[in-house]
PDB file with one MODEL, atoms N, CA, C and O in Angstrom:
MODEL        1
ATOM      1  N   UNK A   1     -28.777  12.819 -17.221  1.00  0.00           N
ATOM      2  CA  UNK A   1     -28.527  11.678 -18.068  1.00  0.00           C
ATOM      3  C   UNK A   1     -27.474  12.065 -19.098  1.00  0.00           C
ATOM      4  O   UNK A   1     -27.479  13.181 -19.617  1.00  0.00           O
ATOM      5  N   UNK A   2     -26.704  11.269 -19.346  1.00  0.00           N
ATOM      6  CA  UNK A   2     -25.144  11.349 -20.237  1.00  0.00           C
ATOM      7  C   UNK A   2     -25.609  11.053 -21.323  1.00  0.00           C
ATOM      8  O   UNK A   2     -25.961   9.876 -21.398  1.00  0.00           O
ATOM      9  N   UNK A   3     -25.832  11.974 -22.669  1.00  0.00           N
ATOM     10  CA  UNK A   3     -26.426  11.820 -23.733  1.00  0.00           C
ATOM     11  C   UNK A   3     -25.944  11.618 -24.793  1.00  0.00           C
ATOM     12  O   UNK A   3     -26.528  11.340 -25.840  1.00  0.00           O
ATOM     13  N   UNK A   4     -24.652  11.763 -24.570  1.00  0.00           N
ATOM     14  CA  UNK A   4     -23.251  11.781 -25.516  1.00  0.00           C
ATOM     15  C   UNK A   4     -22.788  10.457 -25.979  1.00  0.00           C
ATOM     16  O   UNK A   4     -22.930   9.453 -25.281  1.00  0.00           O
ATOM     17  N   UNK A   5     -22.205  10.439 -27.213  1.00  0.00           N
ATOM     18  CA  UNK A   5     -22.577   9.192 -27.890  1.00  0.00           C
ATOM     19  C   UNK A   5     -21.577   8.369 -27.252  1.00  0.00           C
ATOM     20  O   UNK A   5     -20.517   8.972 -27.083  1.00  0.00           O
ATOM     21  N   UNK A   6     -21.596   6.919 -26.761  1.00  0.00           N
ATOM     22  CA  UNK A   6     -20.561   5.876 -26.429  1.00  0.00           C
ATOM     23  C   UNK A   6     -19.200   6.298 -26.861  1.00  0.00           C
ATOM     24  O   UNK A   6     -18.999   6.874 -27.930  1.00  0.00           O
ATOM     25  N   UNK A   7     -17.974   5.901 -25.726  1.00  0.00           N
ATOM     26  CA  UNK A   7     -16.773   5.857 -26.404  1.00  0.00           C
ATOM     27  C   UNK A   7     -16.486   4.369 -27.075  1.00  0.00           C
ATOM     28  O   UNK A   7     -16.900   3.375 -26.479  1.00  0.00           O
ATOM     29  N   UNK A   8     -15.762   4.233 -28.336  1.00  0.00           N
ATOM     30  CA  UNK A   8     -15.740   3.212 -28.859  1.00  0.00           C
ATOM     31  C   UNK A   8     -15.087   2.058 -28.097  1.00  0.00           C
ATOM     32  O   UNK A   8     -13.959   2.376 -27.721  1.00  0.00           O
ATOM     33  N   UNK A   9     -15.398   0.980 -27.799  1.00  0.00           N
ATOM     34  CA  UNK A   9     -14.546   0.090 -26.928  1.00  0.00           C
ATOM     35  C   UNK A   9     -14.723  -0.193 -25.754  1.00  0.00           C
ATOM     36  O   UNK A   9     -14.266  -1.289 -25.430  1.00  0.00           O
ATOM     37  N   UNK A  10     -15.438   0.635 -24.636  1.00  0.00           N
ATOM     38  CA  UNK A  10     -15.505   1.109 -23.503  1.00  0.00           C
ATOM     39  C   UNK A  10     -16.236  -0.009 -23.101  1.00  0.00           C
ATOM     40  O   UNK A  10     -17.088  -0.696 -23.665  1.00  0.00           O
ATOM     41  N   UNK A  11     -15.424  -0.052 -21.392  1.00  0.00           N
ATOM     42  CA  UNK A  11     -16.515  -0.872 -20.486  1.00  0.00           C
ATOM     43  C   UNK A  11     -17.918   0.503 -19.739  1.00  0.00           C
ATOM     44  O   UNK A  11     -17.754   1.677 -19.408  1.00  0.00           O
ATOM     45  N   UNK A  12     -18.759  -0.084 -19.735  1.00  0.00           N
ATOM     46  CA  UNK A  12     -19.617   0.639 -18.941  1.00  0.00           C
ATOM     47  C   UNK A  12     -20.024   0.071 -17.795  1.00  0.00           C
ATOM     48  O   UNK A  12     -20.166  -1.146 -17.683  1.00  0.00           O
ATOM     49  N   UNK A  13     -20.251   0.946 -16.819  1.00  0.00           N
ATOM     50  CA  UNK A  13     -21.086   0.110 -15.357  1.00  0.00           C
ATOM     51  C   UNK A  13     -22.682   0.056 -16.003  1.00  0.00           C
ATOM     52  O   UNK A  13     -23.325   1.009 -16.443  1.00  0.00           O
ATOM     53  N   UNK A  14     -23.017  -1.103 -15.926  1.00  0.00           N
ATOM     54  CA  UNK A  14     -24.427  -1.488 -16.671  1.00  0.00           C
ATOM     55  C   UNK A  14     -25.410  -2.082 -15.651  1.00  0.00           C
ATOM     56  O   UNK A  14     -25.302  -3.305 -15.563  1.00  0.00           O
ATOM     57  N   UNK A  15     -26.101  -1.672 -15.064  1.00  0.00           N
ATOM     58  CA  UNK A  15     -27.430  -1.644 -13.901  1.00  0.00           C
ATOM     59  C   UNK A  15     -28.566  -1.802 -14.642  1.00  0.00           C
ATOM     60  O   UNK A  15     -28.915  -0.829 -15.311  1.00  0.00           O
ATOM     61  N   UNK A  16     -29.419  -3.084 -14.696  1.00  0.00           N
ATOM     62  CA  UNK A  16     -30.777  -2.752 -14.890  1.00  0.00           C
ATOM     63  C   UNK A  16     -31.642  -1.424 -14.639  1.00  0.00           C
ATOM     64  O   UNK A  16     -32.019  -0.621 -15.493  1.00  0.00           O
ATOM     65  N   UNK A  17     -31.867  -1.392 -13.237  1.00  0.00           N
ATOM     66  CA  UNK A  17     -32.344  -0.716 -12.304  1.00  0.00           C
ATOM     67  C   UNK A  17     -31.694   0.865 -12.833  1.00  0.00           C
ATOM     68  O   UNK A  17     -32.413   1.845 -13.026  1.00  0.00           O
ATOM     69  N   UNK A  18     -30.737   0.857 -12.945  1.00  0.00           N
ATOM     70  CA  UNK A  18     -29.905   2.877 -12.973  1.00  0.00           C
ATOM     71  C   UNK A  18     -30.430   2.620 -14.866  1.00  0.00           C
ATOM     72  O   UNK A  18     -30.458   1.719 -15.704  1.00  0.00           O
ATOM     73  N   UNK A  19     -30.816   4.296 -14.713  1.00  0.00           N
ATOM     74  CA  UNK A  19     -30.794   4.695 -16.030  1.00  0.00           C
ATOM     75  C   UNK A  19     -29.622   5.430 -16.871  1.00  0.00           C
ATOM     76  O   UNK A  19     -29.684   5.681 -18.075  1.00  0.00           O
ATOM     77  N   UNK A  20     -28.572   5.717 -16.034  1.00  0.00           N
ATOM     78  CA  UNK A  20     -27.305   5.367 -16.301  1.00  0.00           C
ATOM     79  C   UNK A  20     -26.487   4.673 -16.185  1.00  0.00           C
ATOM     80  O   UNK A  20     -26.371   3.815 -15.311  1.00  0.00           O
ATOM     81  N   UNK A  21     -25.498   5.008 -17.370  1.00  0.00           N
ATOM     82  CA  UNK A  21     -24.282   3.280 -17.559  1.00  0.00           C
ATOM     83  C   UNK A  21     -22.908   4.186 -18.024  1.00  0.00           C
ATOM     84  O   UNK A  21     -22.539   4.334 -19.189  1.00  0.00           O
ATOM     85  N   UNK A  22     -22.439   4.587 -17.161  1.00  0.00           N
ATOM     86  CA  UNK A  22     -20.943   5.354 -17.235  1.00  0.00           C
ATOM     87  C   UNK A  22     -19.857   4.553 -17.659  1.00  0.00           C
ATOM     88  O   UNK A  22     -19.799   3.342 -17.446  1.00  0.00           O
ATOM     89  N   UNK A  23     -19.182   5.067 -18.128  1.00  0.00           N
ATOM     90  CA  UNK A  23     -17.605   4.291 -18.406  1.00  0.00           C
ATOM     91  C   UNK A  23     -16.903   3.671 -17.386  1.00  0.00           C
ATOM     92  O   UNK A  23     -17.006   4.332 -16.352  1.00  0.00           O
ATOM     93  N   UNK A  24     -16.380   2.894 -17.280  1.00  0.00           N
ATOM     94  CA  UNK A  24     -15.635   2.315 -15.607  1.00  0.00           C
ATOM     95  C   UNK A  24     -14.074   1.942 -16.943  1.00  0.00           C
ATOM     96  O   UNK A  24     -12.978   2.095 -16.404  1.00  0.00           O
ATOM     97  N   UNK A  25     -14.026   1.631 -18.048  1.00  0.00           N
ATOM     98  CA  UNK A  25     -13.127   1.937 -18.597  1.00  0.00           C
ATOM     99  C   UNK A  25     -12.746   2.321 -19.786  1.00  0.00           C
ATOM    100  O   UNK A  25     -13.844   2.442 -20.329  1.00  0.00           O
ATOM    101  N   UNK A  26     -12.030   2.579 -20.517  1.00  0.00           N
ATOM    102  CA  UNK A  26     -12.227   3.277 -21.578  1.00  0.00           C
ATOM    103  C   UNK A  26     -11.834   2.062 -22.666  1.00  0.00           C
ATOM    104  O   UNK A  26     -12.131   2.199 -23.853  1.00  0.00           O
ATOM    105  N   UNK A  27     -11.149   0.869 -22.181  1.00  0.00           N
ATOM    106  CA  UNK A  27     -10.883   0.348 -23.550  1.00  0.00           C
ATOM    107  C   UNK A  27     -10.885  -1.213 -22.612  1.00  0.00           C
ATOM    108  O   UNK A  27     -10.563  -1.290 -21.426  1.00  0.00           O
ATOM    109  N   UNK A  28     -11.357  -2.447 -23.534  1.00  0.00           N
ATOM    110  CA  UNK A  28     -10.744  -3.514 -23.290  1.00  0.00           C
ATOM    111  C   UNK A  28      -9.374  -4.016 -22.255  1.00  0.00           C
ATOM    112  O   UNK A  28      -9.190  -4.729 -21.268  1.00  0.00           O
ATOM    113  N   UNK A  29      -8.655  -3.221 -23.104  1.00  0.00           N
ATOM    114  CA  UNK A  29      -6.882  -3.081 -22.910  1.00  0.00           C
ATOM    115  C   UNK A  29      -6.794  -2.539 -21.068  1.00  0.00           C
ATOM    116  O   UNK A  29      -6.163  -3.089 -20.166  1.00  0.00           O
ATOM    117  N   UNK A  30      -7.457  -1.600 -21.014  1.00  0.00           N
ATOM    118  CA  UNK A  30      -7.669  -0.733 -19.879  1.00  0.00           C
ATOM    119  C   UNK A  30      -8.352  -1.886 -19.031  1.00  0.00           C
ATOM    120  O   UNK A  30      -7.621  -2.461 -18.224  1.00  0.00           O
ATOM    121  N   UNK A  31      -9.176  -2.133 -19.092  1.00  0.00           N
ATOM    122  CA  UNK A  31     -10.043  -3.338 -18.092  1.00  0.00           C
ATOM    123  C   UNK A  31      -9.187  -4.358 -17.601  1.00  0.00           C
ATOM    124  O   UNK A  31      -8.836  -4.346 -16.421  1.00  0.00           O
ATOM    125  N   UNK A  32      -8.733  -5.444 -18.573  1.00  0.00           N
ATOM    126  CA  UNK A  32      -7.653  -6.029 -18.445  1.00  0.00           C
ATOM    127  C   UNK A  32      -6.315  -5.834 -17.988  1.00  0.00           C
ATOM    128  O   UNK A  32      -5.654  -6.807 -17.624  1.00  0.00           O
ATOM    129  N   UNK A  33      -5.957  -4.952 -17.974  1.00  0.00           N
ATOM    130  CA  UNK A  33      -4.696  -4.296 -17.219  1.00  0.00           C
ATOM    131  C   UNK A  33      -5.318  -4.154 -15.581  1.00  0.00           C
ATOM    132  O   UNK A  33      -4.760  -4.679 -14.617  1.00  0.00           O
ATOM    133  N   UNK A  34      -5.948  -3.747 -15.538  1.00  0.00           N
ATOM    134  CA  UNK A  34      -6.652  -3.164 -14.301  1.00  0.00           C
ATOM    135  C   UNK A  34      -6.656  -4.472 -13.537  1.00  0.00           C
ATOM    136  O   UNK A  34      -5.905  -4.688 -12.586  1.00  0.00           O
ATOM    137  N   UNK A  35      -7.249  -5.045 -13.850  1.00  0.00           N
ATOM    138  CA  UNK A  35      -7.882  -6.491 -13.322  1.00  0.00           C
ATOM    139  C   UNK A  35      -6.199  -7.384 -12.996  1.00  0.00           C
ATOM    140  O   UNK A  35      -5.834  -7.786 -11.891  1.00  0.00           O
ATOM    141  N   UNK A  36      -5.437  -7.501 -14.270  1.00  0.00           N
ATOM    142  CA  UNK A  36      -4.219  -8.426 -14.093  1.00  0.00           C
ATOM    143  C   UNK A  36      -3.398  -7.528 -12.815  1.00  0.00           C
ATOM    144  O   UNK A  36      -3.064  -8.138 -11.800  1.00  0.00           O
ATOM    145  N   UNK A  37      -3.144  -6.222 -12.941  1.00  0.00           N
ATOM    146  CA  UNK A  37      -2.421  -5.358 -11.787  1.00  0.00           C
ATOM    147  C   UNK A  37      -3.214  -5.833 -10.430  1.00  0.00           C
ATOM    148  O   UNK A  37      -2.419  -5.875  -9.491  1.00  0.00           O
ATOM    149  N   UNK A  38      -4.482  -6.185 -10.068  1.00  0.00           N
ATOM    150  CA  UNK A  38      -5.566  -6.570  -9.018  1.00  0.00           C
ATOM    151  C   UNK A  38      -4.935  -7.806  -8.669  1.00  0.00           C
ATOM    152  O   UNK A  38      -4.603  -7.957  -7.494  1.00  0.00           O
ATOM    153  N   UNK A  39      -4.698  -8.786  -9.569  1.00  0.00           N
ATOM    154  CA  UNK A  39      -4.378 -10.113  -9.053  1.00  0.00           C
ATOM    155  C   UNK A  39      -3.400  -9.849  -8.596  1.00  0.00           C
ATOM    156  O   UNK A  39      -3.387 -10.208  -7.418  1.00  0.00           O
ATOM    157  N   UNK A  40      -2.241  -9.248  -8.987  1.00  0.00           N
ATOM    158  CA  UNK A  40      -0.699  -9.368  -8.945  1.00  0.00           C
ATOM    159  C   UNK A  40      -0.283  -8.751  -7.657  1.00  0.00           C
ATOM    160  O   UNK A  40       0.734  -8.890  -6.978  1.00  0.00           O
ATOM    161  N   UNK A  41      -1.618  -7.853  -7.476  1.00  0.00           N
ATOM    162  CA  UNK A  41      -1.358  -6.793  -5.838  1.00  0.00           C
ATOM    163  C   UNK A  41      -1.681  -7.134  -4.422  1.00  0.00           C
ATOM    164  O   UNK A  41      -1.384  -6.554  -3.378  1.00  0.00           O
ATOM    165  N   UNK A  42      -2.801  -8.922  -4.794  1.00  0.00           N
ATOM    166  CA  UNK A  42      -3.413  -9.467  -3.833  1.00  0.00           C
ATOM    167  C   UNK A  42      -4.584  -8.829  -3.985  1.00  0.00           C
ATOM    168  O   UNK A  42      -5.328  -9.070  -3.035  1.00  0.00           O
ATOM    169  N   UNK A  43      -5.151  -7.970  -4.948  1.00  0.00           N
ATOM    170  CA  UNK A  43      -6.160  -7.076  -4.504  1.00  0.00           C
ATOM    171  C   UNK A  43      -7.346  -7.541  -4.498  1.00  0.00           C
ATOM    172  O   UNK A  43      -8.286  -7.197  -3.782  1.00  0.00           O
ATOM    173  N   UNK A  44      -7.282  -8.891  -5.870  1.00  0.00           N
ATOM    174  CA  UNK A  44      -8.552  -9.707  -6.208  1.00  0.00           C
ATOM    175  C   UNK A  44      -7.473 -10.916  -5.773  1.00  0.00           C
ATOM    176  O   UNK A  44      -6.259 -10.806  -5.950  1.00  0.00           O
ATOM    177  N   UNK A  45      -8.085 -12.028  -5.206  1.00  0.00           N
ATOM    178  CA  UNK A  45      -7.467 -12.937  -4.576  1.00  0.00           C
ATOM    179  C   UNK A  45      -8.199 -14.729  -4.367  1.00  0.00           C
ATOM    180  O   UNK A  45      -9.385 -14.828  -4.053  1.00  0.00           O
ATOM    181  N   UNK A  46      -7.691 -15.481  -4.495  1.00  0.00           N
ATOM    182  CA  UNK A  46      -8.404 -16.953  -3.818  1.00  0.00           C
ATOM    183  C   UNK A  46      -8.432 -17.080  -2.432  1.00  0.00           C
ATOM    184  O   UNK A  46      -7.467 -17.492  -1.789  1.00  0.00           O
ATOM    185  N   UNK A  47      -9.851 -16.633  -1.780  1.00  0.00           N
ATOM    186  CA  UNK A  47      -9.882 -16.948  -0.640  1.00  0.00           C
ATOM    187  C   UNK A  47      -9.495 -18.377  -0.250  1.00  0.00           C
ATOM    188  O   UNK A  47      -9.354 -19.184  -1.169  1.00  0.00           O
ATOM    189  N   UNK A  48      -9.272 -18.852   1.249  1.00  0.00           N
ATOM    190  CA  UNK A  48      -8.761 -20.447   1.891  1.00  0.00           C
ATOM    191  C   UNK A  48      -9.718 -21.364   1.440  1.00  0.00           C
ATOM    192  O   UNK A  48      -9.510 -22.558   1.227  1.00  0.00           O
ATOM    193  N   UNK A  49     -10.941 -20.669   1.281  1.00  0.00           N
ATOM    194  CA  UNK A  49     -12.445 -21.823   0.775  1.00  0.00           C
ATOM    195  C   UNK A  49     -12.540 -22.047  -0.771  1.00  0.00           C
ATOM    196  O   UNK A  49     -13.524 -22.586  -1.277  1.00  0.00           O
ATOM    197  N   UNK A  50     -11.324 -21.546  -1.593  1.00  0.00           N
ATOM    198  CA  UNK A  50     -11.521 -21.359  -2.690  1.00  0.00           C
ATOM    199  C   UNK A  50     -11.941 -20.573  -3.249  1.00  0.00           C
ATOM    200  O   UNK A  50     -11.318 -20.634  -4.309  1.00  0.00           O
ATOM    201  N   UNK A  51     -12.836 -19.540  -3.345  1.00  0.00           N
ATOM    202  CA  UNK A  51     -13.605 -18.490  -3.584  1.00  0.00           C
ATOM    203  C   UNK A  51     -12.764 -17.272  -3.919  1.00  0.00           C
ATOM    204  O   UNK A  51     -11.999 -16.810  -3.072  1.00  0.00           O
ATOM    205  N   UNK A  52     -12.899 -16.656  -5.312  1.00  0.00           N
ATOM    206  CA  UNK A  52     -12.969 -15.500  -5.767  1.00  0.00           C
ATOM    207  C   UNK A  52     -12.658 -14.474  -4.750  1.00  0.00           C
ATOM    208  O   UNK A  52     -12.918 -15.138  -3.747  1.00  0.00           O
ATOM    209  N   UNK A  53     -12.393 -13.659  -4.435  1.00  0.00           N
ATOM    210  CA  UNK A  53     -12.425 -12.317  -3.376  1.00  0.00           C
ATOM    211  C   UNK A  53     -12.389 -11.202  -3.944  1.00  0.00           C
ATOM    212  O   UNK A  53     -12.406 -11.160  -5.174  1.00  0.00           O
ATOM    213  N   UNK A  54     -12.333 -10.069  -3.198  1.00  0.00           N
ATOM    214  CA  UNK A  54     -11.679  -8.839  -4.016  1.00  0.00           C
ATOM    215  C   UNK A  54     -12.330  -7.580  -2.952  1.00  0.00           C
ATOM    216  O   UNK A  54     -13.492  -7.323  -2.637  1.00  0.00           O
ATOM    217  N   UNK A  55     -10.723  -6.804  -2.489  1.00  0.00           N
ATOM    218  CA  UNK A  55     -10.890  -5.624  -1.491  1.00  0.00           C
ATOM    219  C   UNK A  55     -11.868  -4.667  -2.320  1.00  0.00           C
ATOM    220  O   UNK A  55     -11.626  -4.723  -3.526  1.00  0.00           O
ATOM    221  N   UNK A  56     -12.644  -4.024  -2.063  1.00  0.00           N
ATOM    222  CA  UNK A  56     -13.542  -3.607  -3.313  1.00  0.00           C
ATOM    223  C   UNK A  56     -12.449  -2.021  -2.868  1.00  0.00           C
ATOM    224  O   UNK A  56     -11.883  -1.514  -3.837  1.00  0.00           O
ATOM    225  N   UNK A  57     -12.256  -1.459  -1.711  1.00  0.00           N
ATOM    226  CA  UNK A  57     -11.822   0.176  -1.924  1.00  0.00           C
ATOM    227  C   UNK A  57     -10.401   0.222  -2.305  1.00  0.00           C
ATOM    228  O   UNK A  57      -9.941   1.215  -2.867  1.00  0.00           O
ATOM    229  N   UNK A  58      -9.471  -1.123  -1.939  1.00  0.00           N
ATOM    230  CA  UNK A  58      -8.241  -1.330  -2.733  1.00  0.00           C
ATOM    231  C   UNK A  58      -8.417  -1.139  -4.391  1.00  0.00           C
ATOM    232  O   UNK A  58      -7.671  -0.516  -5.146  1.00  0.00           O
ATOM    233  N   UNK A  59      -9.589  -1.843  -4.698  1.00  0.00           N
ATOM    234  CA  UNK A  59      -9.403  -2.289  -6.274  1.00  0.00           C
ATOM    235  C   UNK A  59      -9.900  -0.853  -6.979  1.00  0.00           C
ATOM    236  O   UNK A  59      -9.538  -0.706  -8.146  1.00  0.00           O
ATOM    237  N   UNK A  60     -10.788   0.343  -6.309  1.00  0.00           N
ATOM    238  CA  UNK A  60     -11.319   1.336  -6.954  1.00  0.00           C
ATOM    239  C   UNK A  60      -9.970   2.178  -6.625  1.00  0.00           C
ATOM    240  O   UNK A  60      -9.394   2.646  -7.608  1.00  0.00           O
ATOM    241  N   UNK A  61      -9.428   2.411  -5.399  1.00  0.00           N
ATOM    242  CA  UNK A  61      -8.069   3.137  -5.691  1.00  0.00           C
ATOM    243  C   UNK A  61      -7.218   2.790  -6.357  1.00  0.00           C
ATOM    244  O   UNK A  61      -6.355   3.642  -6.570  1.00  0.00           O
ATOM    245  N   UNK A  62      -7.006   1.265  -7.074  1.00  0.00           N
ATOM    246  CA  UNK A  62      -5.973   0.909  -8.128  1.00  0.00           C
ATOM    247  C   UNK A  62      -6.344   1.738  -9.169  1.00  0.00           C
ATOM    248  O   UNK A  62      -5.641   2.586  -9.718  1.00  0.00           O
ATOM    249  N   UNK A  63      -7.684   1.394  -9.447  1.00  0.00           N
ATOM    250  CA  UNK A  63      -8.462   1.500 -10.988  1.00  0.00           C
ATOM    251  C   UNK A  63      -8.565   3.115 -11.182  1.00  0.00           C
ATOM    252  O   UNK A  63      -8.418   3.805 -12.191  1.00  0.00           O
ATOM    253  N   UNK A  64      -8.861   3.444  -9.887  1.00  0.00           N
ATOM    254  CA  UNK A  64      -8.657   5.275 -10.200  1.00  0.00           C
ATOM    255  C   UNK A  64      -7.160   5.867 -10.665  1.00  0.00           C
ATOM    256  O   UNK A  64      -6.988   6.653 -11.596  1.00  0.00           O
ATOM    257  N   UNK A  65      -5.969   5.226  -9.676  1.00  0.00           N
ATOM    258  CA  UNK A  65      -5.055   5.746 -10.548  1.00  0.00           C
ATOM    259  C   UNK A  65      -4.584   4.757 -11.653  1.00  0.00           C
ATOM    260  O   UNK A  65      -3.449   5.141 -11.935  1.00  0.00           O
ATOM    261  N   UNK A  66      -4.788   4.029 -12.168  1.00  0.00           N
ATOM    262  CA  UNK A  66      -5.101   3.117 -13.298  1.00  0.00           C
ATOM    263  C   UNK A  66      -5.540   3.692 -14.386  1.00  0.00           C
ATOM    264  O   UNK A  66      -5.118   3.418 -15.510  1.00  0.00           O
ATOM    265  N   UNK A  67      -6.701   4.799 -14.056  1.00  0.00           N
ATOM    266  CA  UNK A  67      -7.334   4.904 -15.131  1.00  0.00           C
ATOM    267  C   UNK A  67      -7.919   6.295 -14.354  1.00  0.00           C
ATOM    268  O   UNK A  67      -8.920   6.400 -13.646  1.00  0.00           O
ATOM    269  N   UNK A  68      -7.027   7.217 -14.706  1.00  0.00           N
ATOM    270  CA  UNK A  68      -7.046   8.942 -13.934  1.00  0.00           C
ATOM    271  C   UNK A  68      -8.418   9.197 -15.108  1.00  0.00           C
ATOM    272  O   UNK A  68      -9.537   9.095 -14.607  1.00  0.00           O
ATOM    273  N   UNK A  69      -8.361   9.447 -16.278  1.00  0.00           N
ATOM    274  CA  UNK A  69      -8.994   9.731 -17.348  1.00  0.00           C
ATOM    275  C   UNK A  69     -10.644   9.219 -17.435  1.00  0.00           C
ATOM    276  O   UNK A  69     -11.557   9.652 -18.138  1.00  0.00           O
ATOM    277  N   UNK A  70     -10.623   8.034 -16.343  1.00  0.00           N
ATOM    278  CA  UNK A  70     -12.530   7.967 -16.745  1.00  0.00           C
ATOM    279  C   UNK A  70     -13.290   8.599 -14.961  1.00  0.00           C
ATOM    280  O   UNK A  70     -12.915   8.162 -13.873  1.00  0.00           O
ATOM    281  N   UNK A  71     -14.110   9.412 -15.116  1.00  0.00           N
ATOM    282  CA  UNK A  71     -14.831   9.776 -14.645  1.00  0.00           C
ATOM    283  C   UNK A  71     -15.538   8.669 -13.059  1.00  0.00           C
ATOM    284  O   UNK A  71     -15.734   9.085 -11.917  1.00  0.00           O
ATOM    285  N   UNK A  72     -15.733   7.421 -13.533  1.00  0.00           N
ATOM    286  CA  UNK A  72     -16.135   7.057 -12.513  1.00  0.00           C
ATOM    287  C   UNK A  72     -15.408   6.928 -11.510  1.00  0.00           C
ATOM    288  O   UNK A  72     -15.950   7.090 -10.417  1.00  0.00           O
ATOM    289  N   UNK A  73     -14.180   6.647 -11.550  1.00  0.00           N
ATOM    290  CA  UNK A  73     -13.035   6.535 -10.255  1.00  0.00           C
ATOM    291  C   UNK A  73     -12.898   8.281 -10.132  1.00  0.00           C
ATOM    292  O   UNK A  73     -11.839   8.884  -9.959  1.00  0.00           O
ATOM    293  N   UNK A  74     -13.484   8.545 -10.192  1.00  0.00           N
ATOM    294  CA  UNK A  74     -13.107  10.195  -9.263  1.00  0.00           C
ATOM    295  C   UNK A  74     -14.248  10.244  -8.746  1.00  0.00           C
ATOM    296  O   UNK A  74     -14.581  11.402  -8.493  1.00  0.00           O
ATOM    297  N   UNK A  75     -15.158   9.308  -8.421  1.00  0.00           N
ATOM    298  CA  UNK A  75     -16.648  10.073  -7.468  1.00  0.00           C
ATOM    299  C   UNK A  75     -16.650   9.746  -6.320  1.00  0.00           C
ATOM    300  O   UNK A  75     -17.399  10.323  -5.532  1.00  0.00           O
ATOM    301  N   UNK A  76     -15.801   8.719  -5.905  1.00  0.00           N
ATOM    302  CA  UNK A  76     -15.170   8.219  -4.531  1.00  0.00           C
ATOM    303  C   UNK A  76     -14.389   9.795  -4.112  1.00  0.00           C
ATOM    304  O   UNK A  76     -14.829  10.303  -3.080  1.00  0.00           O
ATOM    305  N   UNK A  77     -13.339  10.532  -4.807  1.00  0.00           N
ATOM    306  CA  UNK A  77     -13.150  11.818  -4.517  1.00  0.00           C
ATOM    307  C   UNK A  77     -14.102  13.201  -4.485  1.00  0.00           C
ATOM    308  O   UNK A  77     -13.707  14.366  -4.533  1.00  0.00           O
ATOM    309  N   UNK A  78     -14.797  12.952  -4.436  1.00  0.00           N
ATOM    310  CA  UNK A  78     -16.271  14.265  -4.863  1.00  0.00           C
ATOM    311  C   UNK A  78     -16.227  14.478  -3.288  1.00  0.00           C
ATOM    312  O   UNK A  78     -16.992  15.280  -2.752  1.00  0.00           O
TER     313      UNK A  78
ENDMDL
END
């Protein structure tokens, strides 16, 4: 368990169920970038039915080199 105090700002992956909640980004700024680069790449997309989409191993290899510095995009590399 990660006992270390919150980074200020940070998104966390937040699970009822997990008793951990890791960083997925480090700042607002970071999330949002991530996400607008996703639309712009096709990566998150409007499916033909209308519907939301999103390549999920496209969008974790954006977000990993997106965001080299947080921990959770490197466990896909472990």
């Amino acid at each position: 368990m990660d006992l270390r105090p919150p980074v200020p700002g940070s998104i966390r992956h937040f699970r009822l169920e997990e008793q951990e909640h890791p960083v997925e980004f480090a700042s607002l700024a970071a999330f949002f970038g991530t996400v607008a680069a996703a639309f712009e790449r096709g990566v998150i997309y409007i499916d033909s039915n209308g519907y939301l989409e999103m390549n999920d191993m496209q969008f974790a290899e954006l977000a990993g080199a997106m965001n080299p510095d947080v921990a959770w995009w490197r466990i896909a590399d472990d």
